[in-house]
KEKE-3310 file (N, C-alpha, C; in steps of 0.2 Angstrom, whole numbers, plus 5000, padded with zeros to 4 digits):
npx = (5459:5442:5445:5433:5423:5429:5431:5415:5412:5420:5414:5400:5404:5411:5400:5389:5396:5395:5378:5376:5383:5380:5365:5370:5371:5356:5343:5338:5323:5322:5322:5312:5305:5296:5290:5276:5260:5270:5279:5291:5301:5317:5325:5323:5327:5338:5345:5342:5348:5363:5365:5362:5373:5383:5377:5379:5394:5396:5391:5399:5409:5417:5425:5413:5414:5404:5393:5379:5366:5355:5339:5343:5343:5344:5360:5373:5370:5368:5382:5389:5383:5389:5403:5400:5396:5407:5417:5410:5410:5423:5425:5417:5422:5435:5430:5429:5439:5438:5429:5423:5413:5403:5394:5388:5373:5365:5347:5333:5334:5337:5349:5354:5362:5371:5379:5393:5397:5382:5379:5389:5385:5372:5374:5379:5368:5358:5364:5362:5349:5344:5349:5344:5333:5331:5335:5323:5312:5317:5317:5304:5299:5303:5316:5333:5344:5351:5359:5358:5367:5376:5383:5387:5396:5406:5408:5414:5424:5430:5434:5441:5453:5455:5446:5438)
npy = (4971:4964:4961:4961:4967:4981:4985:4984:4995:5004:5006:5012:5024:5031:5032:5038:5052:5054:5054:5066:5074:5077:5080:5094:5099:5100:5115:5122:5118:5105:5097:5097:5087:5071:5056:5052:5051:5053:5059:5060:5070:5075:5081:5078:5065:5065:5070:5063:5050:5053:5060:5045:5038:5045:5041:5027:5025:5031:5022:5010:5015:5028:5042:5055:5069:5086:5090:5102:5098:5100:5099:5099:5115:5122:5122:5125:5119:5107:5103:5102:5093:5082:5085:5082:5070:5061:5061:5053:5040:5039:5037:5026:5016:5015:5011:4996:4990:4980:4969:4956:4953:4961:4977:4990:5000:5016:5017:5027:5025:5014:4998:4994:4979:4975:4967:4971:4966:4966:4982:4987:4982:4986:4997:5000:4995:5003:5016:5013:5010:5023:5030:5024:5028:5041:5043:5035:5046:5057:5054:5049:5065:5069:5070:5065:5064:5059:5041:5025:5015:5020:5020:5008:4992:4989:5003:5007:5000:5003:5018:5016:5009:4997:4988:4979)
npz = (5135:5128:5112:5102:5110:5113:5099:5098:5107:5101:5091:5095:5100:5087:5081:5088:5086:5073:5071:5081:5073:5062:5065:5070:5059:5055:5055:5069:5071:5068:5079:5087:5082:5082:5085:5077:5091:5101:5114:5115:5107:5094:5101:5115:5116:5114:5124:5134:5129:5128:5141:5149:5145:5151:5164:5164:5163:5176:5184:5183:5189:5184:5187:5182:5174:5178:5170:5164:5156:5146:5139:5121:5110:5099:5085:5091:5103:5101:5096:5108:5115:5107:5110:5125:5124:5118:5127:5138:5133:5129:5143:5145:5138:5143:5156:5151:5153:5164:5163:5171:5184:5196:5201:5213:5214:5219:5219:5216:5233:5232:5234:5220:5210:5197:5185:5177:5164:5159:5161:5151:5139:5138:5138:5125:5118:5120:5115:5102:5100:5101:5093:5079:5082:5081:5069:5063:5065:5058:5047:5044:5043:5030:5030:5026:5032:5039:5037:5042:5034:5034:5045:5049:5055:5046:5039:5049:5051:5038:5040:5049:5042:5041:5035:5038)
capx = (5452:5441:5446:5426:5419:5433:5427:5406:5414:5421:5409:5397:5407:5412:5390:5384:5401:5391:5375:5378:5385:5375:5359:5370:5369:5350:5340:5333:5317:5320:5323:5307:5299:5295:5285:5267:5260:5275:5281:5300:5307:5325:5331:5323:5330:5347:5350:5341:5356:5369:5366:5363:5379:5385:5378:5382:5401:5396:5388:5405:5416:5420:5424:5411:5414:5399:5389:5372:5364:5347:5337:5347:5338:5352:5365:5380:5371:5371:5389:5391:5382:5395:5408:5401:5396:5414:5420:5405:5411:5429:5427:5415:5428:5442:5430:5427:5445:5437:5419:5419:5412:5397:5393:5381:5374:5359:5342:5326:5333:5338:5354:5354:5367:5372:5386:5395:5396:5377:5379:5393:5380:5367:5375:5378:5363:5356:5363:5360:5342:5342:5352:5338:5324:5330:5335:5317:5309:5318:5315:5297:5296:5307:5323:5336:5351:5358:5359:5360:5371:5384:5389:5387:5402:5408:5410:5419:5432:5434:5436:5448:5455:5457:5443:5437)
capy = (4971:4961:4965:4963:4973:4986:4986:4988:5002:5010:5009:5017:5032:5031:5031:5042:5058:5055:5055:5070:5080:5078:5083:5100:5104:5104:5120:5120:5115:5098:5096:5098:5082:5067:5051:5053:5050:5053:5067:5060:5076:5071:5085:5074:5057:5068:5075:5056:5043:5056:5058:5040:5036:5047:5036:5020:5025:5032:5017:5006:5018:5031:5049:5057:5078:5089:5095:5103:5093:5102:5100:5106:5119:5125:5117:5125:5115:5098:5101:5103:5088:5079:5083:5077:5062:5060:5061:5048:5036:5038:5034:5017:5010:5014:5006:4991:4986:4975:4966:4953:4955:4966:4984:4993:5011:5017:5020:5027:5022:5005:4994:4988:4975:4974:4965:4978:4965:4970:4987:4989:4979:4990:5007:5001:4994:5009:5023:5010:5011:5028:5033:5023:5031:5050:5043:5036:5051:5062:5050:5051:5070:5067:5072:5059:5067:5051:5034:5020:5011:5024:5019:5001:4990:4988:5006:5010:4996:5008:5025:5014:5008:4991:4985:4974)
capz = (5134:5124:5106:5102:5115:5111:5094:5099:5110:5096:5083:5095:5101:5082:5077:5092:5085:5067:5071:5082:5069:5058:5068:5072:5052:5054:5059:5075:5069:5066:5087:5091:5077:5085:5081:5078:5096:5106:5116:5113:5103:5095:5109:5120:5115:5113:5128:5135:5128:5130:5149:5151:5146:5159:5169:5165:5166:5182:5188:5180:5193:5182:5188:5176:5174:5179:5162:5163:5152:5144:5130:5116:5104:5094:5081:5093:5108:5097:5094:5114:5117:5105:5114:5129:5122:5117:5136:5141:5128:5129:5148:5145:5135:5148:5162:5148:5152:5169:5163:5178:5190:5199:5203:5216:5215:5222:5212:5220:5238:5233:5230:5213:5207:5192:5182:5174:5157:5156:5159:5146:5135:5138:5135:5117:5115:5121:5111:5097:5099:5100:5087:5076:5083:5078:5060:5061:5066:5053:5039:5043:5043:5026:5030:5026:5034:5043:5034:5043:5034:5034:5052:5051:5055:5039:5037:5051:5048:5032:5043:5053:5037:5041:5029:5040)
cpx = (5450:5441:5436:5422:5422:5429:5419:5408:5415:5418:5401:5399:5409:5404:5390:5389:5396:5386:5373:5377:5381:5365:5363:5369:5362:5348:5337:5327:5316:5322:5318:5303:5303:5290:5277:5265:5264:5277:5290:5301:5313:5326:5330:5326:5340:5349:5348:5350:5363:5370:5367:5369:5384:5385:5380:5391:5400:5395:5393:5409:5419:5419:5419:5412:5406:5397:5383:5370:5355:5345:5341:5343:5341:5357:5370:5379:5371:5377:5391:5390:5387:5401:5407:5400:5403:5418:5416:5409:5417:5431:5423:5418:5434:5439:5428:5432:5443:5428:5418:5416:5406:5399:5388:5380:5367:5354:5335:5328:5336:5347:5354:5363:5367:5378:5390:5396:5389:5376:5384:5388:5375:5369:5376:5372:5359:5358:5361:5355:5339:5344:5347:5333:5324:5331:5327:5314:5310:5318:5306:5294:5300:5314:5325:5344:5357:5356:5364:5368:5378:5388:5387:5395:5408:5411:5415:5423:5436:5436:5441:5454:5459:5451:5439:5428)
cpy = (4966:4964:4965:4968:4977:4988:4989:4994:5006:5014:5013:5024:5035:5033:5037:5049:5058:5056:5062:5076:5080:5081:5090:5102:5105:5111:5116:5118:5109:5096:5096:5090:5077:5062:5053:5048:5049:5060:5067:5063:5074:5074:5082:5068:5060:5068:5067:5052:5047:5054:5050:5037:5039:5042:5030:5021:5026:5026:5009:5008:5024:5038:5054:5065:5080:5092:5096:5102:5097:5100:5101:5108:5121:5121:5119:5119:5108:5097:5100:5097:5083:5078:5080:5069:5058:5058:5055:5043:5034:5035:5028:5013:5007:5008:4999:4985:4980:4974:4961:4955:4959:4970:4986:5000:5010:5020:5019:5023:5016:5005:4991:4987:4971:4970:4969:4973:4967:4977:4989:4986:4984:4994:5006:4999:5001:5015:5019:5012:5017:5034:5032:5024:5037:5048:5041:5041:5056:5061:5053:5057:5072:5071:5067:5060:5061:5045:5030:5017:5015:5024:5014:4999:4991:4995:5010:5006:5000:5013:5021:5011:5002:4987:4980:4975)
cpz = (5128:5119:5103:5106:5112:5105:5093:5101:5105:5092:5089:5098:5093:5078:5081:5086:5078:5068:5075:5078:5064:5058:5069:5065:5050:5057:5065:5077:5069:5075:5090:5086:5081:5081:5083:5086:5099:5108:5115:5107:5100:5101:5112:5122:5115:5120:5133:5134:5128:5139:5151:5149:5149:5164:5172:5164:5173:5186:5186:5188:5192:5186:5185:5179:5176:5174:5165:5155:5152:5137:5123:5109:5101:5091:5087:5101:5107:5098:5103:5116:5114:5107:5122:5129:5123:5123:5137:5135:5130:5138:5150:5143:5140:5155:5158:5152:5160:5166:5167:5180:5192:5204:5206:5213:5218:5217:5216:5227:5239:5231:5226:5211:5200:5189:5177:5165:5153:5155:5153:5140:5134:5136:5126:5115:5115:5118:5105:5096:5096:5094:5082:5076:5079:5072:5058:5059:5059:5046:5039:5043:5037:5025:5030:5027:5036:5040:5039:5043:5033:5039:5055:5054:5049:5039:5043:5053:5041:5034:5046:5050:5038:5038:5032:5040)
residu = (UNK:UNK:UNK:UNK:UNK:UNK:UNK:UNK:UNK:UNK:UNK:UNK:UNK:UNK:UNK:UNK:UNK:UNK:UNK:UNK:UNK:UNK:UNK:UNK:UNK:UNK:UNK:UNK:UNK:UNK:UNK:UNK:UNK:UNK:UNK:UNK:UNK:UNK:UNK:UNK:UNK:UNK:UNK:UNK:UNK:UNK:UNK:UNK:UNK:UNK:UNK:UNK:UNK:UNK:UNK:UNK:UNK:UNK:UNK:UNK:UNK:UNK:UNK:UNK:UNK:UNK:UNK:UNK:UNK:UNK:UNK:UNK:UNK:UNK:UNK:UNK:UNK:UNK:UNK:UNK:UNK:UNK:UNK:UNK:UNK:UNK:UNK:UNK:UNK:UNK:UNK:UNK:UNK:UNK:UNK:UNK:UNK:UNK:UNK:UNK:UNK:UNK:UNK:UNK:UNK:UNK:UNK:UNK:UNK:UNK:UNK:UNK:UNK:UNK:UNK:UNK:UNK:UNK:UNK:UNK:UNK:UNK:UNK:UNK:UNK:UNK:UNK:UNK:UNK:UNK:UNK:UNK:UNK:UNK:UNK:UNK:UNK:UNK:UNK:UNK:UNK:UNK:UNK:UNK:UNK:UNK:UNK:UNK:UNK:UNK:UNK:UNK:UNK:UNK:UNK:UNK:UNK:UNK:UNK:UNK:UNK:UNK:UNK:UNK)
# end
């Protein structure tokens, strides 16, 4: 596999497990705060970039497990979402290992074609985004539970303890 991608892959199944865990150490009050004028909830942006990276393994090839996937309103349903994250994750890396090429699935009816280099692009850009939207959120409602820079690159060459 490309030892770059591998790397992006890591550091977001390594981001998403942190940011994660650290949402189930709030009350379940802070699941419902969102951006002024938005209906996007965290639960809702949670239970959002978890699923879709169901999908885009699924839409890679991958066998994905069956989870009912709802809102989650409680610390023990964050930790539940982590673990599936963790399976979603662990199974976009293993389809990374082929990024030639193009992939079908159906959506609304249609055949869309993809190159699976953009979907694997996409799912990390995409919990990316979203990971920084719930730190938004929870800064602007001031709570400063997840810092950024604690799960930039840099620091998880340190968890990996290759300094890199």
């Amino acid at each position: 596999m490309d030892p770059v991608l591998d790397r992006m892959l890591r550091h977001m199944a390594w981001s998403n497990e942190h940011v994660l865990r650290k949402l189930s150490e709030l009350s379940a009050d802070a699941y419902s705060l969102a951006a002024p004028k938005s209906d996007w909830s965290i639960s809702a942006i949670v239970e959002h970039y978890v699923r879709s990276a169901g999908f885009y393994a699924f839409r890679l090839g991958a066998q994905i497990p069956e989870f009912t996937l709802e809102k989650p309103r409680v610390p023990s349903e964050v930790i539940a979402y982590q673990e599936i994250c963790g399976v979603y994750d662990n199974l976009l890396r293993l389809e990374a290992r082929v990024t030639h090429g193009d992939t079908t699935f159906q959506r609304e009816g249609r055949n869309i074609v993809r190159a699976r280099s953009t979907i694997l692009a996409q799912s990390i850009y995409h919990a990316t985004e979203h990971r920084t939207q719930v730190a938004g959120i929870l800064v602007l409602h001031g709570i400063k539970t997840i810092d950024l820079d604690e799960i930039d690159m840099w620091a998880l060459g340190d968890a990996e303890g290759k300094g890199e």
